[in-house]
C-alpha positions in Angstrom: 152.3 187.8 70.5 151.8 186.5 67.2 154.9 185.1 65.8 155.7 185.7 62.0 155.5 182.8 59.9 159.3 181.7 59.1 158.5 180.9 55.4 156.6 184.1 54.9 159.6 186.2 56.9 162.5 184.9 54.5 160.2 185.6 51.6 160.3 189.1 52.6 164.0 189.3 53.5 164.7 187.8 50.0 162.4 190.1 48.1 164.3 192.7 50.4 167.8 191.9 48.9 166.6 190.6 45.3 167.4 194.8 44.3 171.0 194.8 45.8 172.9 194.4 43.0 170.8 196.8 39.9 172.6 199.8 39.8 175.7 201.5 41.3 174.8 204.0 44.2 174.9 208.0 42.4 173.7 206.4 39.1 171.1 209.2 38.9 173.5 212.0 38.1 172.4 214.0 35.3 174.4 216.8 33.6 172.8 219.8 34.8 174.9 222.0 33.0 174.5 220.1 30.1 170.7 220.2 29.8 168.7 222.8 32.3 166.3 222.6 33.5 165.9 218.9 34.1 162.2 217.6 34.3 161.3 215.5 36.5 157.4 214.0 36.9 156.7 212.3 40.6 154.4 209.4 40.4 153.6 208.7 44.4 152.5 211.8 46.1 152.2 210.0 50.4 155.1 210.9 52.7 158.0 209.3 50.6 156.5 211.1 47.5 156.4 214.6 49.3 160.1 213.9 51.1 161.4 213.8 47.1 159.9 216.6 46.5 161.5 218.8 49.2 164.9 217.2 48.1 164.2 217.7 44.4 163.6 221.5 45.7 167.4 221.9 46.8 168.7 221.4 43.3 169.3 224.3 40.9 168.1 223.3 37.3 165.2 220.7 38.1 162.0 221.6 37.9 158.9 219.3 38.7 156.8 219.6 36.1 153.9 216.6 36.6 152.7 214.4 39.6 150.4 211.5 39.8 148.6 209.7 42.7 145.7 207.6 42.9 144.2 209.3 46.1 143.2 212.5 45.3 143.8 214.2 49.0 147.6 213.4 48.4 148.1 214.7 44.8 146.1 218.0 46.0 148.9 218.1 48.6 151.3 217.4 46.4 150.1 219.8 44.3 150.2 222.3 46.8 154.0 221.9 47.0 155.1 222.2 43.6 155.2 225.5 41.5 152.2 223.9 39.2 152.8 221.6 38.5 150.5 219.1 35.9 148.2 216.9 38.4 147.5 213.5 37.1 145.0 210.8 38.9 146.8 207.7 37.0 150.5 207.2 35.9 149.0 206.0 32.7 148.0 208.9 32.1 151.0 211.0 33.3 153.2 209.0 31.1 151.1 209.8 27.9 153.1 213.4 28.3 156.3 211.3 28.8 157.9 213.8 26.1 157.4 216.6 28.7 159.8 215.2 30.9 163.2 214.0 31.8 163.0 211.6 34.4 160.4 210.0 36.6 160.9 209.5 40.7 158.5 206.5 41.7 157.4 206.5 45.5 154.2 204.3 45.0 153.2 201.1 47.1 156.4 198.4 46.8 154.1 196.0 45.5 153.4 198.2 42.1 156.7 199.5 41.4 157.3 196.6 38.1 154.1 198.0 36.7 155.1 201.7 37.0 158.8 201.6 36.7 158.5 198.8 33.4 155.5 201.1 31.9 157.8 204.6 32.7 160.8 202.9 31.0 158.5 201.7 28.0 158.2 205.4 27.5 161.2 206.3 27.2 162.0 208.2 30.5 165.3 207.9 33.4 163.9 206.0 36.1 164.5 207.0 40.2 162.4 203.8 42.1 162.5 204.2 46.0 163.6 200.6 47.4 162.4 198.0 47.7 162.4 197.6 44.7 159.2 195.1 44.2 157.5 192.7 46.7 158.6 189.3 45.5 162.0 188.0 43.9 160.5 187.6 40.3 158.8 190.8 40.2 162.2 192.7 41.7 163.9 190.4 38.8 162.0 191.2 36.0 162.4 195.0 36.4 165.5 194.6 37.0 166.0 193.0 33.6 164.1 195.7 32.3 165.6 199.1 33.6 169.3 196.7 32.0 167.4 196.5 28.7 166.1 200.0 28.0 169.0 202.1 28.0 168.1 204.6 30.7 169.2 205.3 33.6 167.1 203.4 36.3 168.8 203.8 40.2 166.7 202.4 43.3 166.5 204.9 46.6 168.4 202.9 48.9 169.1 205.9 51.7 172.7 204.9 52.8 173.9 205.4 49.8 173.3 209.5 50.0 174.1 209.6 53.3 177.5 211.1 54.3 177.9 209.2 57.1 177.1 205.9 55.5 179.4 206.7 52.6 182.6 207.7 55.5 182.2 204.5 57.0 181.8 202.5 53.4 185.6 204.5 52.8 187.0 202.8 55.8 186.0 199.4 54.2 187.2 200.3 50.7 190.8 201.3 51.9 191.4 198.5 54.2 191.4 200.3 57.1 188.6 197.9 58.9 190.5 194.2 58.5 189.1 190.5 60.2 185.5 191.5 60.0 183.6 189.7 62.2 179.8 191.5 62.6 178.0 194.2 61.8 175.4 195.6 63.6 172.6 197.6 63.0 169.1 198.6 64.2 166.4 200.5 63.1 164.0 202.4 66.1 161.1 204.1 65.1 157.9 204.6 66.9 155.5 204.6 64.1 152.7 202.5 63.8 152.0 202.6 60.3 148.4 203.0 60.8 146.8 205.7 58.1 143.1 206.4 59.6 140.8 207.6 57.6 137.0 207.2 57.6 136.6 206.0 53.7 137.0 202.0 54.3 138.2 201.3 50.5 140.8 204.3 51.2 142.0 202.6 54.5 142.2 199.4 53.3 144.7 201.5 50.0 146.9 203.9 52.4 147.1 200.4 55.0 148.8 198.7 52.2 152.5 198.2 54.4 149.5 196.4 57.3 148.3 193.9 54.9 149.3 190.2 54.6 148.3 189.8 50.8 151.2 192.2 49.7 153.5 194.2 52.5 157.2 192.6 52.9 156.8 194.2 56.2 159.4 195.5 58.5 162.0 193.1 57.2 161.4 194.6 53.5 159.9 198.0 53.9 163.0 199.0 56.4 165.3 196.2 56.7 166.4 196.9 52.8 168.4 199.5 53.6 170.4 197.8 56.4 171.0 194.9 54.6 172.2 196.9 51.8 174.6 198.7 53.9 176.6 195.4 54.6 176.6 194.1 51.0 177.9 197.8 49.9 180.4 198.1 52.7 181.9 194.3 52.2 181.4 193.7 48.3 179.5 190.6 50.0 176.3 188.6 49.3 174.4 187.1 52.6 174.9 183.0 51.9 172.4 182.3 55.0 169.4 184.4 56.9 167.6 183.3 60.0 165.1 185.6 61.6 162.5 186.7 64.0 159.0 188.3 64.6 156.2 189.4 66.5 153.6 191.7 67.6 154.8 193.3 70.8 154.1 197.4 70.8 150.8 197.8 69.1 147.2 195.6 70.0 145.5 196.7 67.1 144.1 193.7 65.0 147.6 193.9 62.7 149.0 190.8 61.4 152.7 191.9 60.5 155.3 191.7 63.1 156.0 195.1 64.8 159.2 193.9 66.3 162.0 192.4 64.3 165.0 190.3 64.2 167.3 189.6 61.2 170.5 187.7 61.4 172.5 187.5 57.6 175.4 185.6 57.5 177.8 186.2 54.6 181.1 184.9 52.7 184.0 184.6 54.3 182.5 184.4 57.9 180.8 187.5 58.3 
C-alpha cells in the first residue's frame, strides 16, 4: 500500500470545498415558458457529458443545439445522441456561435473548467459547471470571481442538491427538527477503477486524467465534493479542521492515487 501524501491529500480536500459557497443550489432555473426552446451547447461529451444529456432530454422546451469534445470517438457518440446537433472539436470554436445558444453545461476534465467556464462566460452565455469546480483553490477562486462578475447565471453540479432524498433530509435540518448535532456520516462505494483503456498512448494518457498525479484531486475531490457539500448545505457550516487518509488497497495497477479513502471534517460549533 502506498499511502497518500498528507500535504498533497488536504490540497485536494481544499480544492474540493473551495466551490461550496458560489451559487445557491436550483440557480439554473430558466423560464421556460418565458423563452422556448432554451439552447443549450455541451462542452464535455465522456460519461458525465452523455449523463447531461439524457437529463437535458427529460425537459420540455430545451433543445441541444451544439457539442464539443477534444476526443473525437466521444463527440461522435455524443453526437449520436442528440437530434443534430452542431459537432465541434474545440470549445473555442463552439463558443464562436455563442449567439446560437442559451446556456452552456461544462463536463470537461476538473482541471480545465476556469479556462472553459471563464472563456464561456466571456461570451456572454449561462453557465452549468459539473463540480469540482477547478483543481486548486486559486483556480476554483478566480472563476468563482468571474461567474459573480459577469452577470449570468453560473451554478456548479453538486448532485445532492437535485436529489430528493438529499433535499428531505436538508428540510429536517432547516426546521429544527434534528437538534445537538454531533456527526455526520457518509460513504461513497463504488467499484470502478477509473481506468479508460485504449490502445492510442497520447489518448490514454487524456481519458486517465482522474489517474494522474500532475492534476487529479483524486477521490477526495472527484467524489468527496459532494459529501462534503452535503454537510455544509445541511448545517449552514464551514469545516474549521480536516484530517484524512489514503491508500492503494483494491487495484495493483501501477496507479499512484489512493483507491481507498478517509476524510474526517470537523466544523463550528462541534460538529
Amino acid at each position: 500500500m502506498t499511502p497518500t501524501d498528507r500535504r498533497t491529500f488536504l490540497g485536494q480536500t481544499a480544492g474540493a470545498m473551495a466551490g461550496l459557497s458560489i451559487m445557491p443550489g436550483g440557480a439554473l432555473a430558466f423560464d421556460f415558458a418565458r423563452r422556448a426552446p432554451v439552447r443549450v451547447a455541451l462542452i464535455g461529451a465522456g460519461r458525465q457529458g452523455r449523463s447531461i444529456l439524457g437529463e437535458l432530454a427529460k425537459f420540455e422546451g430545451v433543445e441541444v443545439v451544439a457539442l464539443c469534445d477534444t476526443d473525437q470517438r466521444r463527440l461522435d457518440s455524443g453526437i449520436r445522441r442528440t437530434r443534430g446537433a452542431e459537432p465541434f472539436g474545440s470549445h473555442a470554436a463552439l463558443l464562436d456561435k455563442a449567439d446560437s445558444f442559451d446556456a452552456v453545461c461544462i463536463a470537461t476534465p476538473t482541471h480545465t473548467h476556469r479556462l472553459v467556464a471563464t472563456d464561456a462566460l466571456s461570451a456572454g452565455v449561462h453557465v452549468y459547471c459539473e463540480a469540482p469546480l477547478e483543481a486548486t483553490v486559486e483556480d476554483a477562486a478566480a472563476l468563482a470571481r468571474a461567474a459573480r462578475e459577469s452577470n449570468k447565471v453560473f451554478q456548479v453540479g453538486l448532485h445532492a442538491r437535485s436529489n430528493p432524498v438529499y433535499q428531505l433530509a436538508r428540510s429536517f435540518f432547516r426546521s429544527d427538527a434534528v437538534r445537538g448535532l454531533v456527526s455526520v456520516h457518509g460513504q461513497h462505494n463504488r467499484k470502478t477503477s477509473w481506468r479508460v483503456p485504449s490502445n492510442d498512448p497520447a489518448r490514454e494518457k487524456a481519458l486517465n486524467w482522474r489517474l494522474d498525479p500532475a492534476v487529479t484531486l483524486g477521490l477526495a475531490g472527484e467524489w468527496g465534493t459532494h459529501q462534503f457539500d452535503s454537510v455544509h448545505w445541511f448545517t449552514g457550516r464551514y469545516p474549521t479542521k480536516v484530517r484524512g487518509s489514503g491508500s492503494i488497497r483494491f487495484y495493483d495497477d501501477g496507479r499512484e492515487i489512493a483507491d481507498t479513502i478517509s476524510c474526517q471534517l470537523v466544523f463550528k460549533r462541534g460538529a
